[in-house]
N, C-alpha and C positions, 0 to 999 in steps of 0.2 A: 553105510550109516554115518551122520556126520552133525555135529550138534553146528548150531547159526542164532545168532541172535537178528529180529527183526524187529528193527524200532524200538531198541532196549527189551522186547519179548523173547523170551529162553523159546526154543523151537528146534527139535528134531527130525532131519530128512532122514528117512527111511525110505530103502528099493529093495529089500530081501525080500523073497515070498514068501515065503515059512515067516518073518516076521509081518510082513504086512495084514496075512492070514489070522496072526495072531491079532493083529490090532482091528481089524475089521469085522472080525467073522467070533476067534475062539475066548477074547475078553471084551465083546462089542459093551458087554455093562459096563466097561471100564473108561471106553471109548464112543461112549453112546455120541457125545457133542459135538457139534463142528465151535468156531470160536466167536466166544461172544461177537455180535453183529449189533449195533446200536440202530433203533429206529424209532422215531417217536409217532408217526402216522400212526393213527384207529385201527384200518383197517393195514396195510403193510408189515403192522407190527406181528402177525398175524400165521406171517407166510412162516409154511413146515420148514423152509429152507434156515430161519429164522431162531426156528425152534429147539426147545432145551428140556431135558430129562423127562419130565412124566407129561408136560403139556405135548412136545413132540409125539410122544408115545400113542398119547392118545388120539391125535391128529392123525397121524401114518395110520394107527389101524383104522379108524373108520374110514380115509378115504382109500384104502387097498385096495376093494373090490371093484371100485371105480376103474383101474387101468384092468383087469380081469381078464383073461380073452373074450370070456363071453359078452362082456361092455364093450371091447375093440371091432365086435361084430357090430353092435347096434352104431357107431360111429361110422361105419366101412360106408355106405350111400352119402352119407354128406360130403366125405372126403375125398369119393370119387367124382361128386358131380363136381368139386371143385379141381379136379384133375382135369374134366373136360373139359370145364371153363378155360383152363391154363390153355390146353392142346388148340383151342380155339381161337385164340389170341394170337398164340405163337405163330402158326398156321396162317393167318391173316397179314401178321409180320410180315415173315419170309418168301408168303407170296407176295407182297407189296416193295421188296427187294432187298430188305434186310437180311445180311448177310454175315454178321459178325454181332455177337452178345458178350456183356459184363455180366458172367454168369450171380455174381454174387444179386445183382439188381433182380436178375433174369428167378430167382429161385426165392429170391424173398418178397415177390408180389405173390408167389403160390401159395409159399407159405403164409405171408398173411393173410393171405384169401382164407385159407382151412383154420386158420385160430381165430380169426372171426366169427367163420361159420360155427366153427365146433366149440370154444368159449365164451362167445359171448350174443351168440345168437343171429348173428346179423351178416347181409353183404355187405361186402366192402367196393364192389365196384373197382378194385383194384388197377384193374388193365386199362379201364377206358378212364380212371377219375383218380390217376396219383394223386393227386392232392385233395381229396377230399377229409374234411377233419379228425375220421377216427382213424385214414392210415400217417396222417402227417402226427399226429398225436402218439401214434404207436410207435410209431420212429423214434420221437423223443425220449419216451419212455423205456422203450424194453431192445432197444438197441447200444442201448448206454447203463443198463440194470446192473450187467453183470461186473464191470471193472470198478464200478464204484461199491460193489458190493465189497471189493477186494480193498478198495481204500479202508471200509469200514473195518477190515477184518488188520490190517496188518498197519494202521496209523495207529498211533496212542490213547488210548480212551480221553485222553481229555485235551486232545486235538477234535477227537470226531463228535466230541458232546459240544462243544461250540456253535454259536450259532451261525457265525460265520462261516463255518466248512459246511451246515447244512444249506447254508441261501448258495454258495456259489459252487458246490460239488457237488451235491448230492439232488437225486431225481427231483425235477418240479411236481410238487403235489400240486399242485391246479390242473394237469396233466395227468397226474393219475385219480384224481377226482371225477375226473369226467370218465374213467371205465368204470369204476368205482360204482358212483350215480347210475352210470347205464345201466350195469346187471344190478343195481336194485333193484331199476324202473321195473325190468323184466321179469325178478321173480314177484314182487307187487301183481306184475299182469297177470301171471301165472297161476297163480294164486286167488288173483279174483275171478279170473275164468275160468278156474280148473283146466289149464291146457298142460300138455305133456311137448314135450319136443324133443329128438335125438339128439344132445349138447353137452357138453362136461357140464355146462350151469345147471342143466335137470337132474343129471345122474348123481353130483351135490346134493342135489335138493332131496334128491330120493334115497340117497345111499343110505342105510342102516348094515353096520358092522353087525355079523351072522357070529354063533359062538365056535369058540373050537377057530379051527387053522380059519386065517382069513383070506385064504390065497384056496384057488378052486384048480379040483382037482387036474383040468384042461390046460393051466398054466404052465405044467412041468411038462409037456407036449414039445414046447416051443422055446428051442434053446439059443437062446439069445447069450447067455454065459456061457463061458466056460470052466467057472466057480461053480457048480453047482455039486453037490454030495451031503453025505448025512450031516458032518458039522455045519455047512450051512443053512440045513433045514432045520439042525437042533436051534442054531443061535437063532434063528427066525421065528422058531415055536418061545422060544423063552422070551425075546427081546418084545412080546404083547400081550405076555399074561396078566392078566390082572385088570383088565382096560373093563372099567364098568358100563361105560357111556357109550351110547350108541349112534345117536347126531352131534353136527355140527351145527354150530350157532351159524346166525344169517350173518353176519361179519366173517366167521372161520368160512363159509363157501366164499362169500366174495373174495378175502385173500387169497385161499388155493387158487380159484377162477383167474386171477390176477395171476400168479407164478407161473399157473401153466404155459400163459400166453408167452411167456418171455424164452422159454427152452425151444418150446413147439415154433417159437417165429425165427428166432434170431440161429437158434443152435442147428437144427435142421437145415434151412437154407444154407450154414454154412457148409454143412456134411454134402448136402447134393452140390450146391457147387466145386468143390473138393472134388468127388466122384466122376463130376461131368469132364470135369477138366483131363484127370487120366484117361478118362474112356476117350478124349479128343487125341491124347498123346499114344494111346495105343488102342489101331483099328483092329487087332484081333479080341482084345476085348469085348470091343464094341458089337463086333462080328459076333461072338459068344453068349451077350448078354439078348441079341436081338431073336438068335438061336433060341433058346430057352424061355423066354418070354412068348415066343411066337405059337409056340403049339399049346400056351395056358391055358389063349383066351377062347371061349368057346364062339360058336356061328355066331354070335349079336355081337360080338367085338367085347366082350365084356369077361372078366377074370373073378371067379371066387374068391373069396377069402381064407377058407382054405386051403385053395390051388396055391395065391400067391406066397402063402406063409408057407408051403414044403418046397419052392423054389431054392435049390443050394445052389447055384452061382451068383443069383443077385442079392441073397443072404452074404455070400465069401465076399462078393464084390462089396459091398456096404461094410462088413468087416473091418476088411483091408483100409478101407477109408478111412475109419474108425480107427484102426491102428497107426495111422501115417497120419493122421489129422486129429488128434483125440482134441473133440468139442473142450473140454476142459488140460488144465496143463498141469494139474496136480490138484489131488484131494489132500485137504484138514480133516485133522481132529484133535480133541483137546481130552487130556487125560483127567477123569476125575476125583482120582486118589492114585497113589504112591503105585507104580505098576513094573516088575522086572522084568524085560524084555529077551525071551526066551533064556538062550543061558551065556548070553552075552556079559552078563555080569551088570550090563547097561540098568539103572532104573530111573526109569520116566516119572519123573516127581509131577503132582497132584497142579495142574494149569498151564503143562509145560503143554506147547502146541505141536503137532506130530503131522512133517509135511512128506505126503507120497507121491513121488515125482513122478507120474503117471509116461508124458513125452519121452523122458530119460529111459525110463523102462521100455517102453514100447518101442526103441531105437537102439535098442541094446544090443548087440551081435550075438552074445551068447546064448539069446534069448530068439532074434529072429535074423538070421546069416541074411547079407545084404540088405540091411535093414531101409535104408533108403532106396529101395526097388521095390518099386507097388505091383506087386504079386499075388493077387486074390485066391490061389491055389494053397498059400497055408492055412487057409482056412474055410477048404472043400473038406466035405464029409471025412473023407477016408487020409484027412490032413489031422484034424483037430485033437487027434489025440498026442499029436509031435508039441502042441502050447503048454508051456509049463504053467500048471493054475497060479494068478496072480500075479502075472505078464503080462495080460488083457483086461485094462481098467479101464474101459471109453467110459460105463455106467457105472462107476464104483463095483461095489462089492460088499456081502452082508444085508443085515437087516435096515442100515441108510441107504440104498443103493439107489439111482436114480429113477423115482416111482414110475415116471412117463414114460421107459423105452421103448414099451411096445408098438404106446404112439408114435414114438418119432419112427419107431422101423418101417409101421406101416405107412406110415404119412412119406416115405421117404422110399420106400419099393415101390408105393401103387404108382406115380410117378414117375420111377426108372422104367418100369414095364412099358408102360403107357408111350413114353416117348422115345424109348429103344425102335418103337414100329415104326414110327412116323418119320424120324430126322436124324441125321448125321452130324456128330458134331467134328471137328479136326483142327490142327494147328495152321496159326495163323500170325503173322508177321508181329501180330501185336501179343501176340502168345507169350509170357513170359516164362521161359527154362532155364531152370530152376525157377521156384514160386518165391514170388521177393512178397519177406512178410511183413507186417507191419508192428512194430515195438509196443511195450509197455499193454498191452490187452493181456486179459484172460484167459481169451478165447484164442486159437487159433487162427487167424486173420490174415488173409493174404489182402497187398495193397488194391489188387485189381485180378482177375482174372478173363481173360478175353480167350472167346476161341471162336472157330467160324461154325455155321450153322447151314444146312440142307436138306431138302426135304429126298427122303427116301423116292 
């Protein structure tokens, strides 16, 4: 524990689990906030990430049911045709003599193939048309969302309320105007022709918050945590009681519509390239993942969705990723009254900001021995109970925990499967060992990652 001030802001790091527990999970009403985030945009202003006390609240519960397993089913065909698509490209590549890929380039045409298709309804033509406007558009947008989202959070309010920091820091709305516009145009259409489509923009449109638990009973199936027990199911029963409303306005979908795209585009492709690259640096891996994948998929080349989701090495594999690369490098929150931090004697005064050093944790020897050795076996089946809860924060933790995992897990297995059959990846001259990263992001960002490529 260590108190820091950031930009004159009083700010508490916190790495204990028993205290992190406590701030996430067992006084979440204490800690509901992340920190104020300035945004003057209509719709932007909008997004749950954004969001604070009862408007968050009520935002999170209506759209829970949307990530559901049972939603992640009706999404599973669009997201595999766009796996095809990828395999098809690549395929066409590497027999045409390409030999060597920039996995981060290589993983984020996929993914933004799949947040097109599944956010905003549309191809993107990715492979054959980089430059076409809505992926050069998306670049600018949701490739650059997230560090400046961190300008917003840790400059001074009345540096960020400037209009100067808004024209030359902060996302061009003319650029996010035109996704904006789009999925208007779309639910307009939708609407006048009474059509239905398997898309986050429909499942928005249709979502109605159910009473009682908003979370179905199929979701505790599939353990993606390793936080999971009765206090966090209490804090999760408590932290939506009360929520009368049942939709979202047509601004509240298009915002969420807008958020999703930026985790699902940017966060993802980083994790799969991350992942790709170990599996280049070790063939028995590789060897492993191609093993267990192989006997999923049934006579038509094709994998269930329930098959892929009881998959436990390319679950441990994506983990381990997830541990050694965590998409985010520390979770916020902001205390909203006078709070005593277990019996430390420490109290967290009412706007103090409380940072959880997610990276630092998840590198910690005490916590996972060899910790810079990507080892997908601590977290095989008959591993997971050696993880001390709240050692494993890739998706936070609590009732804020990051709503999309499912998505990214599946968006991010149906794709390791898929290409585990088909192609080899390995180290190569331009391979960089150790991962040289790149400064001042959010995200975890390597400068480049290169590895060679071969068809099985």
């Amino acid at each position: 524990m260590d108190r820091m001030f950031v930009f004159a802001k009083p700010s508490l790091m916190v790495a204990d689990p028993e205290l992190i527990k406590q701030i996430l999970v067992k006084d979440f009403h204490s800690f509901r906030n992340r920190p104020i985030t300035k945004d003057n945009h209509k719709i932007t202003s909008k997004l749950m990430n954004y969001a604070r006390n009862d408007d968050w609240k009520r935002v999170r519960a209506i759209v829970t049911p949307t990530f559901s397993s049972a939603k992640m089913r009706q999404l599973y065909a669009p997201i595999n045709r766009c796996c095809n698509d990828f395999l098809k490209s690549l395929d066409k590549d590497v027999s045409n003599g390409v030999n060597e890929v920039e996995l981060k380039r290589l993983m984020g045409a996929y993914t933004m193939d799949v947040m097109a298709s599944c956010a905003f309804a549309t191809k993107t033509n990715t492979y054959a048309d980089p430059n076409n406007p809505f992926i050069t558009k998306a670049n600018n947008v949701f490739s650059s969302f997230i560090w400046k989202t961190v300008l917003q959070v840790t400059l001074p309010t009345f540096i960020v309320n400037t209009s100067i920091f808004r024209r030359i820091v902060m996302t061009n709305y003319s650029d996010v105007d035109f996704f904006i516009d789009f999925a208007r145009s779309i639910i307009k259409k939708r609407r006048d022709n009474k059509e239905k489509h398997n898309d986050f923009l429909q499942l928005l449109m249709d979502v109605e918050r159910p009473e009682g638990d908003i979370r179905e009973a199929s979701d505790a199936n599939e353990a993606h945590h390793v936080n999971e027990g009765k206090d966090e199911m209490k804090a999760y029963a408590e932290a939506f009681t009360g929520v009368l409303e049942k939709k979202l306005t047509e601004d509240e979908i298009l915002a969420q519509c807008f958020q999703f795209f930026g985790p699902g585009y940017e966060s993802v492709a980083i994790t799969l390239s991350y992942c790709t690259y170990e599996l280049a640096l070790n063939p028995g891996l590789q060897d492993r993942l191609y093993e267990e994948t192989k006997e999923a998929f049934n006579e038509k080349g094709e994998m269930d969705y329930e098959v892929l989701s009881r998959l436990p090495f390319i679950h441990s594999l994506l983990s381990e990723t997830l541990r050694n690369y965590p998409p985010t490098l520390r979770l916020q929150r902001e205390a909203m009254g006078d709070v005593m931090l277990g019996d430390t004697g420490v109290k967290i005064e009412k706007g103090v900001s409380v940072e959880i050093p997610v990276y630092a944790i998840h590198h910690d020897p005490d916590y996972y021995p060899d910790p810079f050795t990507f080892n997908p076996d601590r977290f095989m089946p008959e591993n997971r109970d050696h993880i001390q809860p709240y050692t494993y924060l890739p998706f936070g933790s609590g009732p804020r925990n990051c709503i999309g995992m499912r998505f990214a897990l599946l968006e991010a297995k149906l794709v390791l499967a898929n290409i585990s059959q088909k192609f080899l990846f390995s180290r190569v001259t331009d391979t960089d060992v150790p991962v040289i990263f790149t400064n001042g992001r959010a995200l975890c960002q390597a400068k480049r990652l290169v590895v060679g490529i071969q068809k099985r």
